[in-house]
N, CA, C and O atoms as a GROMACS GRO file, in nm:
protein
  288
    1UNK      N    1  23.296 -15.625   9.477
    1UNK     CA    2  23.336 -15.579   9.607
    1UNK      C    3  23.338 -15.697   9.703
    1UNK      O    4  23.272 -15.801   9.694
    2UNK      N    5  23.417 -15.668   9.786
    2UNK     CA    6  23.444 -15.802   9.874
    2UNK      C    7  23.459 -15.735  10.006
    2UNK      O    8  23.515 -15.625  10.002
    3UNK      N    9  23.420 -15.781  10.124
    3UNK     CA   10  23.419 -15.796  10.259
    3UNK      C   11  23.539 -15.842  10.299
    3UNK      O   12  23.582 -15.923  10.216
    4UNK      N   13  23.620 -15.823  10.402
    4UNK     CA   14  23.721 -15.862  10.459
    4UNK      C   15  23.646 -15.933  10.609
    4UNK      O   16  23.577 -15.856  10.676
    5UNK      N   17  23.660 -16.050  10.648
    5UNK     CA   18  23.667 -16.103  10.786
    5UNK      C   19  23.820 -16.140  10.849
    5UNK      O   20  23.912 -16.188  10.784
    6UNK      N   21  23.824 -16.105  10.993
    6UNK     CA   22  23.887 -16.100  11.025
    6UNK      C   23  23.830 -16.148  11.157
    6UNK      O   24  23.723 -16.118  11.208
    7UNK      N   25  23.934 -16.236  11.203
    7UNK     CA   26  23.872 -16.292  11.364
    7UNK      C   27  23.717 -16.298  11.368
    7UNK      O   28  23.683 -16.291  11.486
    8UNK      N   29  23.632 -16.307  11.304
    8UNK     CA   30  23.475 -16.302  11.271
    8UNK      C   31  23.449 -16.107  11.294
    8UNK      O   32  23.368 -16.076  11.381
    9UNK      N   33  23.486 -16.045  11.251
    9UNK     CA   34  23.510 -15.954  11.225
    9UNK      C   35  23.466 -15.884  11.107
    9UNK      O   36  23.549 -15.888  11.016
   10UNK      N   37  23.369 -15.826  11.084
   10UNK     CA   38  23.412 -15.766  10.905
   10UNK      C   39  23.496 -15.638  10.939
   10UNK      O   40  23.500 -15.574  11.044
   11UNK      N   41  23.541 -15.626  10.857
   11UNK     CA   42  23.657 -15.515  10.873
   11UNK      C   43  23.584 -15.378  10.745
   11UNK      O   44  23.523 -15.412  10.643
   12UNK      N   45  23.615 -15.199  10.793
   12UNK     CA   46  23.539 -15.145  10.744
   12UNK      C   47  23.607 -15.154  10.581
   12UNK      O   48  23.541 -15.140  10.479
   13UNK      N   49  23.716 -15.174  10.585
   13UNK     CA   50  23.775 -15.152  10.408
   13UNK      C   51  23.723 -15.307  10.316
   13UNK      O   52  23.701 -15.420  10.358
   14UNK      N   53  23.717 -15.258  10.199
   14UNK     CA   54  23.661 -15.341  10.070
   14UNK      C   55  23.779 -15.356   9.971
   14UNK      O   56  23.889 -15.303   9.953
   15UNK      N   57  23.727 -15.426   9.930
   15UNK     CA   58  23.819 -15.492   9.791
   15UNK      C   59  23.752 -15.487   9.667
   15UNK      O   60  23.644 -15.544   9.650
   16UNK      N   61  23.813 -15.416   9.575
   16UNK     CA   62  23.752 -15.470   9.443
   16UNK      C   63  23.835 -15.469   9.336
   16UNK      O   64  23.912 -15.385   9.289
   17UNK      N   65  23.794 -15.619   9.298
   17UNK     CA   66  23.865 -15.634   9.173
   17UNK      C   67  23.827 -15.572   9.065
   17UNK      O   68  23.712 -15.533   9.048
   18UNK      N   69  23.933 -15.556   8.970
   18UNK     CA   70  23.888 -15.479   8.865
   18UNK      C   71  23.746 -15.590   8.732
   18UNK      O   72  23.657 -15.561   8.652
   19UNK      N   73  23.796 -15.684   8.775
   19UNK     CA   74  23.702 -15.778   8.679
   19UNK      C   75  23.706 -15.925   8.725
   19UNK      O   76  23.812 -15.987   8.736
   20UNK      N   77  23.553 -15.991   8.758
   20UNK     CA   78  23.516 -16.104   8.788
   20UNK      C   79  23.443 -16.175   8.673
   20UNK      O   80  23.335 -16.145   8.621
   21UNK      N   81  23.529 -16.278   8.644
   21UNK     CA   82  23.454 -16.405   8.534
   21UNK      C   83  23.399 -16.482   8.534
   21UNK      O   84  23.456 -16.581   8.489
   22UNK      N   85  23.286 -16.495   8.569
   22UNK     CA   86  23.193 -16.642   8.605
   22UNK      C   87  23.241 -16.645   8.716
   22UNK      O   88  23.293 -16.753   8.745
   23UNK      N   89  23.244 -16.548   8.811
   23UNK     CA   90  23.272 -16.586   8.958
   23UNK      C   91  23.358 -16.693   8.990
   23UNK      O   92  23.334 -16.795   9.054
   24UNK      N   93  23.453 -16.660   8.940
   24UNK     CA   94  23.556 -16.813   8.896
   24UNK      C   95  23.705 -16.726   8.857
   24UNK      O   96  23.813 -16.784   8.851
   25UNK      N   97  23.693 -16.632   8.843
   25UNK     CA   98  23.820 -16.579   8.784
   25UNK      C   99  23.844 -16.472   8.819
   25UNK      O  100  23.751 -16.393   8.800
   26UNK      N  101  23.982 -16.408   8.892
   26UNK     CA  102  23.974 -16.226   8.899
   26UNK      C  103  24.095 -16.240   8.819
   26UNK      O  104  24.199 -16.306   8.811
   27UNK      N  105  24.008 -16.111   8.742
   27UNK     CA  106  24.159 -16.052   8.674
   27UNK      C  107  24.160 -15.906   8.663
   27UNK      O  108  24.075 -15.825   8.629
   28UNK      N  109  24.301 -15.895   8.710
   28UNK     CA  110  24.388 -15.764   8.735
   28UNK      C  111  24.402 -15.701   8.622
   28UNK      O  112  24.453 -15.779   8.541
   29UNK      N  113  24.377 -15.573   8.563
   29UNK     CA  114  24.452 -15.479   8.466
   29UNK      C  115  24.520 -15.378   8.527
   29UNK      O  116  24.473 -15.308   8.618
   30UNK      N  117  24.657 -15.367   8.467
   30UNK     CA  118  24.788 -15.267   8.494
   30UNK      C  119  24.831 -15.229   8.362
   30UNK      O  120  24.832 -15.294   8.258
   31UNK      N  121  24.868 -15.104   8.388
   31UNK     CA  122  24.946 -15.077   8.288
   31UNK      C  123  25.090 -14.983   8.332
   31UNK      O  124  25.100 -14.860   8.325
   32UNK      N  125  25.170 -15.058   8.366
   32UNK     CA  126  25.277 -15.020   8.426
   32UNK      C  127  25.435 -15.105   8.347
   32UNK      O  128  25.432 -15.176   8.246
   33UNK      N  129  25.536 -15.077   8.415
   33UNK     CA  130  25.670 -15.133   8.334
   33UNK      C  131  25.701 -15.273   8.350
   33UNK      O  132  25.782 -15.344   8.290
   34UNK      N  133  25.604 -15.303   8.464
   34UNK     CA  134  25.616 -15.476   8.481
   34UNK      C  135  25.555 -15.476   8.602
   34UNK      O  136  25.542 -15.377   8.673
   35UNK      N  137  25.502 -15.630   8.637
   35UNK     CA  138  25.410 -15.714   8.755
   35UNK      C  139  25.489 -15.701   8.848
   35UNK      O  140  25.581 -15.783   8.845
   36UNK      N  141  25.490 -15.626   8.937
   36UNK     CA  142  25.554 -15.616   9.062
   36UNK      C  143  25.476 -15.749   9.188
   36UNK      O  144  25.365 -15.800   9.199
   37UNK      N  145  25.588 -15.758   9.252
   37UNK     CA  146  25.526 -15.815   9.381
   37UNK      C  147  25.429 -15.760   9.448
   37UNK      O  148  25.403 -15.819   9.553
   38UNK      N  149  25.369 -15.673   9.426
   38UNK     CA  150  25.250 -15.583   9.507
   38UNK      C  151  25.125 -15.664   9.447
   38UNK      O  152  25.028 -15.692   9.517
   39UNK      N  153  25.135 -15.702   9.306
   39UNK     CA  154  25.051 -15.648   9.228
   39UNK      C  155  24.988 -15.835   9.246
   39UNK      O  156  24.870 -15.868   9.236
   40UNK      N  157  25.123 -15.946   9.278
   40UNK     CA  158  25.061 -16.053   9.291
   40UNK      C  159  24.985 -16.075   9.439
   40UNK      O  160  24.878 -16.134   9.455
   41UNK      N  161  25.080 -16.001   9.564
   41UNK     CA  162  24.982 -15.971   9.670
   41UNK      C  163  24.854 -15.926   9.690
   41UNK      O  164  24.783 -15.953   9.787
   42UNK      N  165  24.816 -15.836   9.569
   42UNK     CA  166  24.727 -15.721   9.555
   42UNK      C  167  24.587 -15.890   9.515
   42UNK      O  168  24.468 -15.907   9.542
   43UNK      N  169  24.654 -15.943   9.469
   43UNK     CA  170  24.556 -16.100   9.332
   43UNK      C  171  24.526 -16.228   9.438
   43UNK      O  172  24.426 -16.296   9.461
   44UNK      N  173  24.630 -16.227   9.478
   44UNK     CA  174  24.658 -16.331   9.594
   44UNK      C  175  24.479 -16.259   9.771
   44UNK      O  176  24.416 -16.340   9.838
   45UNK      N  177  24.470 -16.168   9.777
   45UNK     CA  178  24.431 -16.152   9.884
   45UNK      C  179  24.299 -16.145   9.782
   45UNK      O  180  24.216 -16.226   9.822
   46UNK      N  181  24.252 -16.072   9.662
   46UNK     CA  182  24.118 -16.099   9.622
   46UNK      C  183  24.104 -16.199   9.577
   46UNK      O  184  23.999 -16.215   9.515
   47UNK      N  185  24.203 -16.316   9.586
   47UNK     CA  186  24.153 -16.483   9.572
   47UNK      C  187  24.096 -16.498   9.719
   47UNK      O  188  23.986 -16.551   9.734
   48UNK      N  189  24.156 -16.462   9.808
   48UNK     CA  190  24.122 -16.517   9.948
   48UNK      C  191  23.991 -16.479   9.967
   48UNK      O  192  23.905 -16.549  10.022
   49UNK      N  193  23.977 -16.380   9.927
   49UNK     CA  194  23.857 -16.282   9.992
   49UNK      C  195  23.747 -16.350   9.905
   49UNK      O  196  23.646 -16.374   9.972
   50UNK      N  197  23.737 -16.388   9.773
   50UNK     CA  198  23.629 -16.387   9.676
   50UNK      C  199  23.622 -16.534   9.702
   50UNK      O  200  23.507 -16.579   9.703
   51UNK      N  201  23.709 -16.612   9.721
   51UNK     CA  202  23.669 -16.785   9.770
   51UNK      C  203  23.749 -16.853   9.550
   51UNK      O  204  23.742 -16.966   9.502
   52UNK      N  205  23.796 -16.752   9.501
   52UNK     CA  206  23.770 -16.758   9.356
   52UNK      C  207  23.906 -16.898   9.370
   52UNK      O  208  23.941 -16.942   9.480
   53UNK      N  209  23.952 -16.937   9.261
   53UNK     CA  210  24.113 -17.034   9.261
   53UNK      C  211  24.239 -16.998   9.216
   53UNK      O  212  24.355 -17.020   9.250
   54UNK      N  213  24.148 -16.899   9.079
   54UNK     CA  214  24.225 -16.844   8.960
   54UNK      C  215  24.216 -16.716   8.953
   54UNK      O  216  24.105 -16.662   8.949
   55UNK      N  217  24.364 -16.623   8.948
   55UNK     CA  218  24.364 -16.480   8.910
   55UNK      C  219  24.487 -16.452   8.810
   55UNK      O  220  24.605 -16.483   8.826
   56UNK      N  221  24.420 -16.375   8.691
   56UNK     CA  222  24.498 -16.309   8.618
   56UNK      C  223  24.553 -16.216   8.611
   56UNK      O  224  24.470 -16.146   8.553
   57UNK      N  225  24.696 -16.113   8.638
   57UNK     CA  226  24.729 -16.031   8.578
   57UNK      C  227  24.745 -15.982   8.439
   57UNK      O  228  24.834 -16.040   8.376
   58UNK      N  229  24.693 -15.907   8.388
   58UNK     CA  230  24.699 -15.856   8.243
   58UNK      C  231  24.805 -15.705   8.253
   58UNK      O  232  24.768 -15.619   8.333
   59UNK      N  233  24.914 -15.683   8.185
   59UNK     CA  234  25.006 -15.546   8.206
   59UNK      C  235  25.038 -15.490   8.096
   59UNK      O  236  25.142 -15.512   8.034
   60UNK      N  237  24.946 -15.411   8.064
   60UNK     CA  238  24.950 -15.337   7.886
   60UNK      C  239  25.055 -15.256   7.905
   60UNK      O  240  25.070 -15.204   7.795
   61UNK      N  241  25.149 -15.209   7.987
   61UNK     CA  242  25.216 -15.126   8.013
   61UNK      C  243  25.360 -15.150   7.926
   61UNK      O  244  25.468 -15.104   7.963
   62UNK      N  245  25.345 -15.212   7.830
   62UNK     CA  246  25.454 -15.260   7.785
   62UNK      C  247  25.442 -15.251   7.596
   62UNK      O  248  25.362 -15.200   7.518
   63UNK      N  249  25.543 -15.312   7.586
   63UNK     CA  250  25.522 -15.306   7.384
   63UNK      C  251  25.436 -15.474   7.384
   63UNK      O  252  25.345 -15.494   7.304
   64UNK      N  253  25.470 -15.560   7.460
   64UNK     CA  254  25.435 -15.724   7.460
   64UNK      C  255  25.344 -15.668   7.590
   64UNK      O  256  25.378 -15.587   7.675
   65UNK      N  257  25.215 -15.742   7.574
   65UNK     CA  258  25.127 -15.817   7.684
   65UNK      C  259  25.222 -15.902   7.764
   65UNK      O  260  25.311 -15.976   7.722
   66UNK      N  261  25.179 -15.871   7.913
   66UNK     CA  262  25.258 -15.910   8.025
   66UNK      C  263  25.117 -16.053   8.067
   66UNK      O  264  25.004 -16.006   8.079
   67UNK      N  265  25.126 -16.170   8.082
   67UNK     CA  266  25.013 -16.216   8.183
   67UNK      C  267  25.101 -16.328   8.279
   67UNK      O  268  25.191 -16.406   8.246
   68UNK      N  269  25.031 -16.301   8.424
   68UNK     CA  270  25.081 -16.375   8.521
   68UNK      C  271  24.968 -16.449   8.554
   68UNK      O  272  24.862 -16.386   8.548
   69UNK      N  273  24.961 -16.557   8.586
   69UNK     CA  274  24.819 -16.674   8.614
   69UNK      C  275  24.905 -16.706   8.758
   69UNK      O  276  25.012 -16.766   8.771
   70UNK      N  277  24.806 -16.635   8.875
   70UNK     CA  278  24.818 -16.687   8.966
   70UNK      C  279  24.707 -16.761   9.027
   70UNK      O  280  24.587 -16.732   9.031
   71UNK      N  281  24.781 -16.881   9.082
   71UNK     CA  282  24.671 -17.005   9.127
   71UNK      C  283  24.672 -16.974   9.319
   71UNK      O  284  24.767 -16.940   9.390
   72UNK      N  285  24.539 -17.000   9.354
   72UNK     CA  286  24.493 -16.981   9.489
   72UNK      C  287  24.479 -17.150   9.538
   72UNK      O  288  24.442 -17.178   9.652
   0.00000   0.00000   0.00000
């Protein structure tokens, strides 16, 4: 779970990633028809929030494993 600041602010909504790796890594599980732009926004803001560098999308939603490595 993650805190949002805002203007020194905590803000009342949370974040949580579905899975943290050595506090070093979030990674996303989906299982949908493909990685939408939501889904790198969705990776992109629990990099910001967690201080992390590296986030994975994983998207079983498919016949092939989908992975997107987004860098913070």
């Amino acid at each position: 779970m993650y805190e949002i600041l805002y203007k020194k602010v905590i803000l009342p909504h949370r974040f949580y990633a579905d899975f943290v790796v050595f506090d070093e890594v979030i990674l996303e599980v989906k299982a949908k028809d493909g990685i939408a732009p939501e889904d790198m926004a969705q990776t992109l803001n629990y990099l910001k929030c967690s201080g992390c560098k590296v986030g994975l999308i994983l998207n079983f939603g498919r016949l092939k494993l989908d992975i997107k490595r987004v860098v913070f």
